[in-house]
mmJSON file of the N, C-alpha and C atoms, coordinates in Angstrom:
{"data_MODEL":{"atom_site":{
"group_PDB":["ATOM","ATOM","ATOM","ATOM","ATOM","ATOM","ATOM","ATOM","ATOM","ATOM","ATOM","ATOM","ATOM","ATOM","ATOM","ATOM","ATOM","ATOM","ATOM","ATOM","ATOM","ATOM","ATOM","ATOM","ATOM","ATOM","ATOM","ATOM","ATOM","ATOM","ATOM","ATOM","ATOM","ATOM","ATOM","ATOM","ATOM","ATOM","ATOM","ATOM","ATOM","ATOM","ATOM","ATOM","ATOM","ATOM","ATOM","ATOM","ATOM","ATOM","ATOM","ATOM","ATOM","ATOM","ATOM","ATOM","ATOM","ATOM","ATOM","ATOM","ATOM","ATOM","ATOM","ATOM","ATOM","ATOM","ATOM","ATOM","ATOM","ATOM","ATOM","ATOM","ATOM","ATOM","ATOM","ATOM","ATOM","ATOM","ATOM","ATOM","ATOM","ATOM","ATOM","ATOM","ATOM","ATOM","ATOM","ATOM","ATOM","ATOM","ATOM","ATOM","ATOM","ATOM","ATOM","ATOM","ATOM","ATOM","ATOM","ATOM","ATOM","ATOM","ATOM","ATOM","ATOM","ATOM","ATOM","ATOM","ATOM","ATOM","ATOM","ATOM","ATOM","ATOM","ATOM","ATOM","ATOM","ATOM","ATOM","ATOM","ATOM","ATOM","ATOM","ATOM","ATOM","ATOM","ATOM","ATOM","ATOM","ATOM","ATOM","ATOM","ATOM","ATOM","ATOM","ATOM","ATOM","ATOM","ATOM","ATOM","ATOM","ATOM","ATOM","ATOM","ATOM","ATOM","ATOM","ATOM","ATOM","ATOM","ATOM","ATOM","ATOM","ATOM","ATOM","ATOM","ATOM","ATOM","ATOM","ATOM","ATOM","ATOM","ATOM","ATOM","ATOM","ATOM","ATOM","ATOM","ATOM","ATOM","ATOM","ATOM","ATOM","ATOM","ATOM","ATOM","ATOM","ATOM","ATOM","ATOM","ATOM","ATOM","ATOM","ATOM","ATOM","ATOM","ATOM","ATOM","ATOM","ATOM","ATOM","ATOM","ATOM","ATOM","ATOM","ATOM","ATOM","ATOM","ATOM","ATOM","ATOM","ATOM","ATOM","ATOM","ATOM","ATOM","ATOM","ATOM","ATOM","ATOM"],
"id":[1,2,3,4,5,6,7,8,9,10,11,12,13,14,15,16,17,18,19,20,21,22,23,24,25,26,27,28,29,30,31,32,33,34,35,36,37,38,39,40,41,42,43,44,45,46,47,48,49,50,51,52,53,54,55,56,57,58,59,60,61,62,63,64,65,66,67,68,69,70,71,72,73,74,75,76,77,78,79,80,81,82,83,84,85,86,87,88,89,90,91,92,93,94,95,96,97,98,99,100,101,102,103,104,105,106,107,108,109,110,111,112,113,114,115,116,117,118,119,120,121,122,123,124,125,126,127,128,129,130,131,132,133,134,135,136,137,138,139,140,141,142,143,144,145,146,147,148,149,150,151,152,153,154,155,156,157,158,159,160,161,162,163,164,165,166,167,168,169,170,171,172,173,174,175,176,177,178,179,180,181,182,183,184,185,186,187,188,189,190,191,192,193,194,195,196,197,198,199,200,201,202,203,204,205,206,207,208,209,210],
"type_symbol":["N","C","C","N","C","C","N","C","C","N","C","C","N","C","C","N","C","C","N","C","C","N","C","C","N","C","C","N","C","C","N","C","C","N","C","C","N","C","C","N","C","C","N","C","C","N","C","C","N","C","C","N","C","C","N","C","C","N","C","C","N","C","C","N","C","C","N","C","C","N","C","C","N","C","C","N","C","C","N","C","C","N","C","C","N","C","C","N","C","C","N","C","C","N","C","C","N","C","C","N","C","C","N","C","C","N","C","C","N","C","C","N","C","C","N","C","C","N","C","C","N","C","C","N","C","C","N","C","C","N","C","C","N","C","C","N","C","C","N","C","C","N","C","C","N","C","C","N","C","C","N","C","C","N","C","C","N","C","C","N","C","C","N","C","C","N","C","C","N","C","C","N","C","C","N","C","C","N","C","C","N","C","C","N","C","C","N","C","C","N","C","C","N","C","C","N","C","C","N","C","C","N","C","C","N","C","C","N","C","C"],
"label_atom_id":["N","CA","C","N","CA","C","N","CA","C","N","CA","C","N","CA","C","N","CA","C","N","CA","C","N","CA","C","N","CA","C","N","CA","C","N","CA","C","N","CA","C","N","CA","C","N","CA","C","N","CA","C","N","CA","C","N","CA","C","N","CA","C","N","CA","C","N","CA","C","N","CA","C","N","CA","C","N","CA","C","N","CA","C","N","CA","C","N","CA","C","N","CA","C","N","CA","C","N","CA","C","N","CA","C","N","CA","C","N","CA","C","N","CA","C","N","CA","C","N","CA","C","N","CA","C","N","CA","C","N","CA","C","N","CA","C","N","CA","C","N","CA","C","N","CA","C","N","CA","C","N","CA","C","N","CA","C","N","CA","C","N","CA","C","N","CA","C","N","CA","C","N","CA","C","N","CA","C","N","CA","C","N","CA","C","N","CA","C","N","CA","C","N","CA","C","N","CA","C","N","CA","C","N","CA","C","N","CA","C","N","CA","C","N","CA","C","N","CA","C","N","CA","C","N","CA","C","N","CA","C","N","CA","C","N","CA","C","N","CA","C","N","CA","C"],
"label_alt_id":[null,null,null,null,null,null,null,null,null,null,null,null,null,null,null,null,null,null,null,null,null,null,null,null,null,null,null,null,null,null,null,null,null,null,null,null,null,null,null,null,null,null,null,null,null,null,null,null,null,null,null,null,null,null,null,null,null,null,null,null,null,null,null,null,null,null,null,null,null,null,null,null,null,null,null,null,null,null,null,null,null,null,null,null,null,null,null,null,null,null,null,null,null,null,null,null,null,null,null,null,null,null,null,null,null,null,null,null,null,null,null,null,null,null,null,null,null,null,null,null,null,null,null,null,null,null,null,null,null,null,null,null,null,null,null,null,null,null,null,null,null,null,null,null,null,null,null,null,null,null,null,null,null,null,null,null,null,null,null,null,null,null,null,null,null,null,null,null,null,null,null,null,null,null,null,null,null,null,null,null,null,null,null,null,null,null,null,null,null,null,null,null,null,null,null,null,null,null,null,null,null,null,null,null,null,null,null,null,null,null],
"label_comp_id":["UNK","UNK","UNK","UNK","UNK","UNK","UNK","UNK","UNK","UNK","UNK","UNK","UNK","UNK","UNK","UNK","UNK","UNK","UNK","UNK","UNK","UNK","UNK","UNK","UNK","UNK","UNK","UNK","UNK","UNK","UNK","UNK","UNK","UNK","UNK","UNK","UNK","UNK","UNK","UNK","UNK","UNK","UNK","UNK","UNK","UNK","UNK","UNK","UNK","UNK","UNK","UNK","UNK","UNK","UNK","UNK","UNK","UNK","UNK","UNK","UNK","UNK","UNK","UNK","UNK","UNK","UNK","UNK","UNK","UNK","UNK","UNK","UNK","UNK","UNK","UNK","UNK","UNK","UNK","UNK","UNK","UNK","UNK","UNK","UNK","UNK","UNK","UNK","UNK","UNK","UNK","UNK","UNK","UNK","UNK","UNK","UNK","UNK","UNK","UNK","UNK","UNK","UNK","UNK","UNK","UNK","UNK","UNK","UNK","UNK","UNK","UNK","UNK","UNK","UNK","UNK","UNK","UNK","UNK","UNK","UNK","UNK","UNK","UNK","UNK","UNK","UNK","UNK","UNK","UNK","UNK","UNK","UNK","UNK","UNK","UNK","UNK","UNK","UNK","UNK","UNK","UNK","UNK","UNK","UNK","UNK","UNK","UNK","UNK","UNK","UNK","UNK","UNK","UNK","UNK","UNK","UNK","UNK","UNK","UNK","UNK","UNK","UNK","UNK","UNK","UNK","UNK","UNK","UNK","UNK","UNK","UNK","UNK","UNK","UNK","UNK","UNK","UNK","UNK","UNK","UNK","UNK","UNK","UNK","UNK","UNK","UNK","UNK","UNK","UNK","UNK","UNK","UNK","UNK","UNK","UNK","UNK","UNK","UNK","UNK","UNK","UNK","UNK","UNK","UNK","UNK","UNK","UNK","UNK","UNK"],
"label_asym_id":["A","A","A","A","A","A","A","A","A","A","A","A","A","A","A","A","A","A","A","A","A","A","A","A","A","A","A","A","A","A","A","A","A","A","A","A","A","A","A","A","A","A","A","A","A","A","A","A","A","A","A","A","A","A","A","A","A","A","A","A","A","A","A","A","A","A","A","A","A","A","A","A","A","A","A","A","A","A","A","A","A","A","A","A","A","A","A","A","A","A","A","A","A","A","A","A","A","A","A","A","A","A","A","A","A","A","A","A","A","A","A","A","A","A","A","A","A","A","A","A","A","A","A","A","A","A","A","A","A","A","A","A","A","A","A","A","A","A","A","A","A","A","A","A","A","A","A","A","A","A","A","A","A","A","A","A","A","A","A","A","A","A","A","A","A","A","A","A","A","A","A","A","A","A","A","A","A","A","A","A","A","A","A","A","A","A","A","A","A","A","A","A","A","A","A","A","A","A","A","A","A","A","A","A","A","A","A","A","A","A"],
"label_entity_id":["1","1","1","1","1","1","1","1","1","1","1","1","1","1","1","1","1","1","1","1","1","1","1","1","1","1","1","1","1","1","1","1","1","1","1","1","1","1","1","1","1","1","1","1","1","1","1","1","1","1","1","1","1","1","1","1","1","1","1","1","1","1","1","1","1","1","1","1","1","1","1","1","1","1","1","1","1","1","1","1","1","1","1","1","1","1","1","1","1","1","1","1","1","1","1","1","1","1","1","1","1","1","1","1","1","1","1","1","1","1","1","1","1","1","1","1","1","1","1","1","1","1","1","1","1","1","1","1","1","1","1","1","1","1","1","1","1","1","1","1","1","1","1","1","1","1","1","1","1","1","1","1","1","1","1","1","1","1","1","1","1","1","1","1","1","1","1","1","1","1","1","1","1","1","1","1","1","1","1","1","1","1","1","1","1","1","1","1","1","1","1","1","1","1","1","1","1","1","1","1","1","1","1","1","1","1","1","1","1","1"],
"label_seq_id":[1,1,1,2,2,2,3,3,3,4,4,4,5,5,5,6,6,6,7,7,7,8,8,8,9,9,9,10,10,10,11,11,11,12,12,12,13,13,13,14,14,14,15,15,15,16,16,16,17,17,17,18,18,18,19,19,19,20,20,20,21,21,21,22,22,22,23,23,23,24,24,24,25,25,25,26,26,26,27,27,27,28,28,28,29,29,29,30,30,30,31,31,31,32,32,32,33,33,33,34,34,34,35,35,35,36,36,36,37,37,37,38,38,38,39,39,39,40,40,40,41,41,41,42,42,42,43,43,43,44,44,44,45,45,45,46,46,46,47,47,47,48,48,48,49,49,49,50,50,50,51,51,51,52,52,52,53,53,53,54,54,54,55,55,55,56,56,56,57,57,57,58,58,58,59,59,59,60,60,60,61,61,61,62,62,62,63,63,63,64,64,64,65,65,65,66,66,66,67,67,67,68,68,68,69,69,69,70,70,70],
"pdbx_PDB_ins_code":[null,null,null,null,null,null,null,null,null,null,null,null,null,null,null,null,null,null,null,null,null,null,null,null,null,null,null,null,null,null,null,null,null,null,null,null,null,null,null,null,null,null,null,null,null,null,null,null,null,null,null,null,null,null,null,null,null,null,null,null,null,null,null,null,null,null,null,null,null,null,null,null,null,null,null,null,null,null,null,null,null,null,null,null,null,null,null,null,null,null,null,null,null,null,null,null,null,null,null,null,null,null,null,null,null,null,null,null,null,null,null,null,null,null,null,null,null,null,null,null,null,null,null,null,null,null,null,null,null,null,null,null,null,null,null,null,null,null,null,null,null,null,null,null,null,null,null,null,null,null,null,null,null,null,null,null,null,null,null,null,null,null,null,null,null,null,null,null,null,null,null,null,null,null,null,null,null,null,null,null,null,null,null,null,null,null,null,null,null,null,null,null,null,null,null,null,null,null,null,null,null,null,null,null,null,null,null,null,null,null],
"Cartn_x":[125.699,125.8,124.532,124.328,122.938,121.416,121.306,120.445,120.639,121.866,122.146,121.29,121.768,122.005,119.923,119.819,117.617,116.992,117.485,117.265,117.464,118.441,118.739,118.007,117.678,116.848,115.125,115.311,113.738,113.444,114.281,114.248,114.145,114.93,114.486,113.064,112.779,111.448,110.425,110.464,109.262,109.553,110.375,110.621,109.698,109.527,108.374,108.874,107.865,108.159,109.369,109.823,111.256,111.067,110.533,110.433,108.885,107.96,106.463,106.553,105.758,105.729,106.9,108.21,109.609,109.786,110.244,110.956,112.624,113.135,114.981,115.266,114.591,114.944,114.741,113.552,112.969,114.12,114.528,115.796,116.861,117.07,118.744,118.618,117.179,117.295,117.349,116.444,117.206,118.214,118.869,119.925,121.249,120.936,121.929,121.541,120.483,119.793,120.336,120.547,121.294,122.42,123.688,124.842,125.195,126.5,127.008,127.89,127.252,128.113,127.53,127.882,127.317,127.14,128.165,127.603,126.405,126.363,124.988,123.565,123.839,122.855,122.178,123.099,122.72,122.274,122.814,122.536,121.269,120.534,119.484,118.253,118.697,117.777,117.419,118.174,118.376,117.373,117.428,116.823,115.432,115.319,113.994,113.095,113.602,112.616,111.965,112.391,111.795,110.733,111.06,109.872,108.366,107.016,106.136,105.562,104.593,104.426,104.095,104.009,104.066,105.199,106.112,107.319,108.27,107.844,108.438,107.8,106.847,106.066,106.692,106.756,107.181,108.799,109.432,111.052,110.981,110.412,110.486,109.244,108.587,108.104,109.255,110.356,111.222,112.114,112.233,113.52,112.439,111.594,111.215,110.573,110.334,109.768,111.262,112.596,113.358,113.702,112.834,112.745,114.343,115.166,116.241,117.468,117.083,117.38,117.548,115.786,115.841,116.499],
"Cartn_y":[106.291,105.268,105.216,105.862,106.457,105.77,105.7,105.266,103.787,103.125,101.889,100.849,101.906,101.357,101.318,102.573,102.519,101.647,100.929,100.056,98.857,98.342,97.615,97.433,98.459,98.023,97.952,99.105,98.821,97.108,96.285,95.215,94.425,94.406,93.866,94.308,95.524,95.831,94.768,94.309,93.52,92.32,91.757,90.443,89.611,88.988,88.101,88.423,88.341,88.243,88.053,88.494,87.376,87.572,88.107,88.231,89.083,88.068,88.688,89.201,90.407,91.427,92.377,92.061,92.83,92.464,92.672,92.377,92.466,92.123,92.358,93.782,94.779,95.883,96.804,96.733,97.231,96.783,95.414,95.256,95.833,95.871,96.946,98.031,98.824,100.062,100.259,99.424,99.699,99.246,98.819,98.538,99.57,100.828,101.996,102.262,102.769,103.333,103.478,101.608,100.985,100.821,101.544,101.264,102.512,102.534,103.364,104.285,105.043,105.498,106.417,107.96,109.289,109.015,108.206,108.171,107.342,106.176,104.799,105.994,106.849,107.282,108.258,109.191,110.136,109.225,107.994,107.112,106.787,106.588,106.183,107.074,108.469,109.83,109.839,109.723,109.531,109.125,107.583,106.483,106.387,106.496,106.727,107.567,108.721,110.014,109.473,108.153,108.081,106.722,105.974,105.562,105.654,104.412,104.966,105.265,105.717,105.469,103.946,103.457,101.823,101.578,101.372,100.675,101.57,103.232,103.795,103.588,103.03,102.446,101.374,100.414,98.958,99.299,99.993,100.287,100.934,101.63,102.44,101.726,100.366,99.729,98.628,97.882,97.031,97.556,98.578,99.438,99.567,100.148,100.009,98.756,97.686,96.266,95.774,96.174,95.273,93.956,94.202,92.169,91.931,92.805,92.412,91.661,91.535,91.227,89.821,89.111,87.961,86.724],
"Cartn_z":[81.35,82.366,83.202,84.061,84.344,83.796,82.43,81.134,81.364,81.324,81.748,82.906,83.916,85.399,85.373,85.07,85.34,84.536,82.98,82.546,82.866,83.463,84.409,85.541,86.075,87.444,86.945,85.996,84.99,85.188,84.277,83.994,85.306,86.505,87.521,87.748,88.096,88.48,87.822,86.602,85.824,85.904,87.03,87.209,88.228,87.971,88.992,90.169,91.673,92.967,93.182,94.045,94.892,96.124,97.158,98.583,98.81,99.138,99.291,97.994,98.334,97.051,96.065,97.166,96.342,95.38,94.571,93.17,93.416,92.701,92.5,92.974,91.602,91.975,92.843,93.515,95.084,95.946,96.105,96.962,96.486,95.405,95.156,95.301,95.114,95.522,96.567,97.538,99.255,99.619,99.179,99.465,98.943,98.251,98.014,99.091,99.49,100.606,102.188,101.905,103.446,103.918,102.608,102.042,103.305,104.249,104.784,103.8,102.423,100.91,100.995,100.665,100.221,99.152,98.241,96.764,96.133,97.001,96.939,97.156,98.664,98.975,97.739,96.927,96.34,94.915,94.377,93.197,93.718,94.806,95.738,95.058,95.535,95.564,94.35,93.272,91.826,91.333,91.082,90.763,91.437,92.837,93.106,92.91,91.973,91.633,90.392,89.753,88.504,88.88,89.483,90.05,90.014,89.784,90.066,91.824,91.892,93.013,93.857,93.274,93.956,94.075,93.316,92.959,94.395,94.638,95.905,96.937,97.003,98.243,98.821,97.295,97.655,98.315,97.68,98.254,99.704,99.983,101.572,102.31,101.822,102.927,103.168,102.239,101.933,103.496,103.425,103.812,105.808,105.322,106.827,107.512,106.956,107.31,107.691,107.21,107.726,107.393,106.27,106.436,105.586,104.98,105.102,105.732,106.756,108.431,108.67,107.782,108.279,107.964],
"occupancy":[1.0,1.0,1.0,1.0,1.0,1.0,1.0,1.0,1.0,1.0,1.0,1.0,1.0,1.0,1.0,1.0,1.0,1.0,1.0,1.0,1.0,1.0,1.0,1.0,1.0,1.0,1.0,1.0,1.0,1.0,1.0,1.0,1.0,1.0,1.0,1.0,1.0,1.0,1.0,1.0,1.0,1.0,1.0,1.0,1.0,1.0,1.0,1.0,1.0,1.0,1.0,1.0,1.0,1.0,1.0,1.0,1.0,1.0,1.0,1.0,1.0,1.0,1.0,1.0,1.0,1.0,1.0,1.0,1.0,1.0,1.0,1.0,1.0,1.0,1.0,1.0,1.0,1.0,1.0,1.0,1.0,1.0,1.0,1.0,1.0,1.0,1.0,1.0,1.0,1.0,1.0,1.0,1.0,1.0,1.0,1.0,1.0,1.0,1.0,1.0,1.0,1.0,1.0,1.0,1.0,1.0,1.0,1.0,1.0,1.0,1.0,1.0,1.0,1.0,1.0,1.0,1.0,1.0,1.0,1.0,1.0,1.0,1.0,1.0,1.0,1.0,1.0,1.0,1.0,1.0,1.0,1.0,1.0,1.0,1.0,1.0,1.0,1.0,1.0,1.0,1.0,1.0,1.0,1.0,1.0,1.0,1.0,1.0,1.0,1.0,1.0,1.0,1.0,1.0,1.0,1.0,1.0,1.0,1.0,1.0,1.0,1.0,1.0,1.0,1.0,1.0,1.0,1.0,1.0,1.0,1.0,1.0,1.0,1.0,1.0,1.0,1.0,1.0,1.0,1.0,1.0,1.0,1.0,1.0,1.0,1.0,1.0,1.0,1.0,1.0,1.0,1.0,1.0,1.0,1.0,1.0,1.0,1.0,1.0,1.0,1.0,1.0,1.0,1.0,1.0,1.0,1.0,1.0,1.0,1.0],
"B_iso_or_equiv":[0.0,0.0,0.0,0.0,0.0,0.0,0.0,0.0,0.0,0.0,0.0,0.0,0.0,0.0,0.0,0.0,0.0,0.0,0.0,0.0,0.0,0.0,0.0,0.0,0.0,0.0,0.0,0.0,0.0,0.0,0.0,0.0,0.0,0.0,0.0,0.0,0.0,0.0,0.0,0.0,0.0,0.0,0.0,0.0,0.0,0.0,0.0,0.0,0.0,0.0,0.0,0.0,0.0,0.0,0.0,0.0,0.0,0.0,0.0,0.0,0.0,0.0,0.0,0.0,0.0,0.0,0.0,0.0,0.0,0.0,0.0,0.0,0.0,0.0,0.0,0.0,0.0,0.0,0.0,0.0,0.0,0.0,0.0,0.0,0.0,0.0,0.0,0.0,0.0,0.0,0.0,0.0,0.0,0.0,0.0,0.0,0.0,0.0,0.0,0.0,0.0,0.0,0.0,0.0,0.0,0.0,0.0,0.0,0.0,0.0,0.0,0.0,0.0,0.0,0.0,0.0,0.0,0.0,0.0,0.0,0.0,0.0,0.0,0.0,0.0,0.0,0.0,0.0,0.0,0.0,0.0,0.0,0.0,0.0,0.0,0.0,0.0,0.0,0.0,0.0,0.0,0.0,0.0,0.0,0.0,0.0,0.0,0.0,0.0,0.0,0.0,0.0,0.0,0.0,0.0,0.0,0.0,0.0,0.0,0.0,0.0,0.0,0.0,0.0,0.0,0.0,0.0,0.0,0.0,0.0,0.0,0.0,0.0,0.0,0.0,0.0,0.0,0.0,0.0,0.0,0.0,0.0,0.0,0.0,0.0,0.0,0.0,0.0,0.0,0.0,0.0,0.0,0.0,0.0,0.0,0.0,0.0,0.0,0.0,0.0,0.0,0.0,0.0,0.0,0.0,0.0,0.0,0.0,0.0,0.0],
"pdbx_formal_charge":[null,null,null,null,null,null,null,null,null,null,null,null,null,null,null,null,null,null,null,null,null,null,null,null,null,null,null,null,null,null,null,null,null,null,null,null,null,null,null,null,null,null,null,null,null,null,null,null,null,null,null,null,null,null,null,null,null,null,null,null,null,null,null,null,null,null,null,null,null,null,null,null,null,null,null,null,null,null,null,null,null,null,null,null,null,null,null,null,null,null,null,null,null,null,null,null,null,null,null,null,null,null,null,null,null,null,null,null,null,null,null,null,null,null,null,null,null,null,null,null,null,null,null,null,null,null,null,null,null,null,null,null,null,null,null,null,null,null,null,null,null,null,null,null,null,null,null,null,null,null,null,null,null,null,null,null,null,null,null,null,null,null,null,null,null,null,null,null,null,null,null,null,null,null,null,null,null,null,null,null,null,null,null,null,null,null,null,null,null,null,null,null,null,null,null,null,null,null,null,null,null,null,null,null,null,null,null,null,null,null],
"auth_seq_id":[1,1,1,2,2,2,3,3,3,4,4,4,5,5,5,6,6,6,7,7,7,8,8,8,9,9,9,10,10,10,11,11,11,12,12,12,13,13,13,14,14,14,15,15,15,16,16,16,17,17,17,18,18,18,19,19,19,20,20,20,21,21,21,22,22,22,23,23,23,24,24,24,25,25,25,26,26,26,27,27,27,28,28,28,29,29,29,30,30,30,31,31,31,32,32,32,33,33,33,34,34,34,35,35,35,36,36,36,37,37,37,38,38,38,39,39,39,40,40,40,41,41,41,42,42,42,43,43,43,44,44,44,45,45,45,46,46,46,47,47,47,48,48,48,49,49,49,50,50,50,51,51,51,52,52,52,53,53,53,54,54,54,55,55,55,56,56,56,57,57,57,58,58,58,59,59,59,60,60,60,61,61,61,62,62,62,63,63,63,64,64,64,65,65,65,66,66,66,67,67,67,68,68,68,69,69,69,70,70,70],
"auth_comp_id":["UNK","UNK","UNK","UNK","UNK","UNK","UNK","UNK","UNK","UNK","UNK","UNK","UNK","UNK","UNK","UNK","UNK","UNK","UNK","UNK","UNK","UNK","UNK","UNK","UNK","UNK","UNK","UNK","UNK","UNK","UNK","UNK","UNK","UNK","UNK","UNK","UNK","UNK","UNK","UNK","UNK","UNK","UNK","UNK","UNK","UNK","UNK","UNK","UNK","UNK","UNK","UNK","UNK","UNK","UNK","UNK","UNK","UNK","UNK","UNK","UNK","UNK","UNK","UNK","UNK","UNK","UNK","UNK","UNK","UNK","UNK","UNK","UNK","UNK","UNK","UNK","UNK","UNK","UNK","UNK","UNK","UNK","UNK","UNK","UNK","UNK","UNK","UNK","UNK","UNK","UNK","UNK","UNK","UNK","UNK","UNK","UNK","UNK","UNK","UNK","UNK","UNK","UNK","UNK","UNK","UNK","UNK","UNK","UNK","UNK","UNK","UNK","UNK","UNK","UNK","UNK","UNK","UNK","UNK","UNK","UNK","UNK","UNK","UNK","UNK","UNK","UNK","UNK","UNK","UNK","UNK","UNK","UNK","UNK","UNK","UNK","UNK","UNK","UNK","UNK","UNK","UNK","UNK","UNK","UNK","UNK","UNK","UNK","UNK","UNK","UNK","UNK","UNK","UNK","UNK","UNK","UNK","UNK","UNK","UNK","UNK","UNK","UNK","UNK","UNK","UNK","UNK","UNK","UNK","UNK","UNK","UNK","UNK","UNK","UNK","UNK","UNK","UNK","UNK","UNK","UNK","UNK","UNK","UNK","UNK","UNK","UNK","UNK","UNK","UNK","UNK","UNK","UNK","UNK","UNK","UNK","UNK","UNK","UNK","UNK","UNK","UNK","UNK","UNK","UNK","UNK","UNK","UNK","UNK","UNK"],
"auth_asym_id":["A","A","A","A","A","A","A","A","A","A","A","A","A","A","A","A","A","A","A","A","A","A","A","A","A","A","A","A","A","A","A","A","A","A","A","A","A","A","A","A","A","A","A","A","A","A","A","A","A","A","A","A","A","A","A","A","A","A","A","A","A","A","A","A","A","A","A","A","A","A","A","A","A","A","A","A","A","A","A","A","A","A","A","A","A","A","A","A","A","A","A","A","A","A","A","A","A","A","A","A","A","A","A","A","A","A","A","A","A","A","A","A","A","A","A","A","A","A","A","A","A","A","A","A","A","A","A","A","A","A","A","A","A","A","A","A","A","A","A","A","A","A","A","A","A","A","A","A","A","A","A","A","A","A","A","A","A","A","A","A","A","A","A","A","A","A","A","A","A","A","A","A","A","A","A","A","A","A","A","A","A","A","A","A","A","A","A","A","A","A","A","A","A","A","A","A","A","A","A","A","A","A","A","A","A","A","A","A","A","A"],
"auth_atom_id":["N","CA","C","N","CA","C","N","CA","C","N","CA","C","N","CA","C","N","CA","C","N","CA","C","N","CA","C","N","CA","C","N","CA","C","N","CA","C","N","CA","C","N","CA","C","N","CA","C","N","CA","C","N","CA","C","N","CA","C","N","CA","C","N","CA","C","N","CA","C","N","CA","C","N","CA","C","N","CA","C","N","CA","C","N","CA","C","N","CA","C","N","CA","C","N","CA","C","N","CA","C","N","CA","C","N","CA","C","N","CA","C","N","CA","C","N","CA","C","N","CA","C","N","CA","C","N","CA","C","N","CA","C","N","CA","C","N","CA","C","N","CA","C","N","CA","C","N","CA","C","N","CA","C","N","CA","C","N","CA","C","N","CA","C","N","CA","C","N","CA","C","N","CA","C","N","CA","C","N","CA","C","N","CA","C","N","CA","C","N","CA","C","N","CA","C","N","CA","C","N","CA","C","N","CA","C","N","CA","C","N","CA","C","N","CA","C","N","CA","C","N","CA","C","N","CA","C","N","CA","C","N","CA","C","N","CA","C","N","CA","C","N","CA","C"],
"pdbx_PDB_model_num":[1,1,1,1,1,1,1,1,1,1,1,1,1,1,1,1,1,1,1,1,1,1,1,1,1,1,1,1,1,1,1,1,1,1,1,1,1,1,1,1,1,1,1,1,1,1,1,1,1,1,1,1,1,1,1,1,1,1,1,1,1,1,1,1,1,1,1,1,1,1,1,1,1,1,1,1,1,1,1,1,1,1,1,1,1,1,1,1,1,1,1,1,1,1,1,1,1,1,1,1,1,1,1,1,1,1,1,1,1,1,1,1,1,1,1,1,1,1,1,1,1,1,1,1,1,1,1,1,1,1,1,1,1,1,1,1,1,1,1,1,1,1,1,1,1,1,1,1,1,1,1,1,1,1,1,1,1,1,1,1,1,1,1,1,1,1,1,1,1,1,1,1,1,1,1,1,1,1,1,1,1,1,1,1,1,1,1,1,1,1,1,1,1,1,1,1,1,1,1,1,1,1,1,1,1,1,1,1,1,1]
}}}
């Protein structure tokens, strides 16, 4: 399941723009992140260890810009 879910967000990741520089999957990953869930949070910790380093830049600037908000 696991194998699934990172291919899945893999595939968002290589999707054109959708907000400035985010992609799909930069927003779903902050968004486990932002989830009031022990389990979102730890699927969070997960998924972001495989990450490159951009792609965790782009997610924990997503997450601290807020721009979820607007």
């Amino acid at each position: 399941m696991k194998e699934n879910i990172c291919a899945q967000l893999g595939e968002l990741l290589t999707d054109s723009e959708f907000i400035g520089p985010w992609q799909f999957g930069h927003v779903a990953l902050a968004t486990l992140s932002l989830l009031d869930n022990e389990g979102a949070k730890i699927k969070f910790s997960e998924m972001v260890e495989g990450l490159s380093d951009n792609d965790k830049f782009l997610v924990d600037n997503f997450i601290k810009s807020e721009s979820y908000k607007a």
